[in-house]
C-alpha positions in Angstrom: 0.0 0.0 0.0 1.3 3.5 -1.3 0.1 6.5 0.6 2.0 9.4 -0.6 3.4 11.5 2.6 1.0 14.5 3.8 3.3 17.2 1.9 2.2 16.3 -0.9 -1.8 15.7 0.0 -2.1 19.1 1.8 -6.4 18.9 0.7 -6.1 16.1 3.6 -4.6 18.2 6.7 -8.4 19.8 7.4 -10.1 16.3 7.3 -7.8 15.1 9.5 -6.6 18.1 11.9 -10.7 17.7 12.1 -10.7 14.2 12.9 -7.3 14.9 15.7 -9.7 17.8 17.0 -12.7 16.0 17.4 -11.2 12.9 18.9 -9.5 15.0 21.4 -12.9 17.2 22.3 -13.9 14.0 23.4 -11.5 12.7 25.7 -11.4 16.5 27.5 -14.9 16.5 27.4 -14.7 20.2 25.7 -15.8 21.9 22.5 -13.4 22.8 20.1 -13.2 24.1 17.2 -9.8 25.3 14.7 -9.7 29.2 13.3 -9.0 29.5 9.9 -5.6 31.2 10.4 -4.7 28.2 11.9 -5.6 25.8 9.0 -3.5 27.7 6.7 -0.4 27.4 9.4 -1.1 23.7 9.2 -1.5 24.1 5.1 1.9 25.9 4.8 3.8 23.8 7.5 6.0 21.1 5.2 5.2 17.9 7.0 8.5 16.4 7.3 6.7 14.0 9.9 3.9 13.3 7.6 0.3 12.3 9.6 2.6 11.0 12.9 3.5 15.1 13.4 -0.2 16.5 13.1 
């Protein structure tokens, strides 16, 4: 299986800083929600990491 690194699927990063968000919402019981500035941080940021850094 092939998955090309995040770098290069940056349409992915707000599904999935969504999902991370979400998932952590529910363990601290809080609402949350990202600002778009943000989202474009995380659109710029390079991913050397790939998914294991978001």
């Amino acid at each position: 299986l092939d998955v090309p690194p995040l770098r290069q699927r940056t349409e992915d990063i707000p599904v999935l800083a969504g999902y991370f968000l979400e998932k952590a919402a529910k363990e601290y019981g809080r609402k949350m929600k990202m600002a778009p500035p943000c989202l474009e941080i995380l659109g710029n940021y390079s991913w050397p990491g790939n998914v294991r850094e978001l």
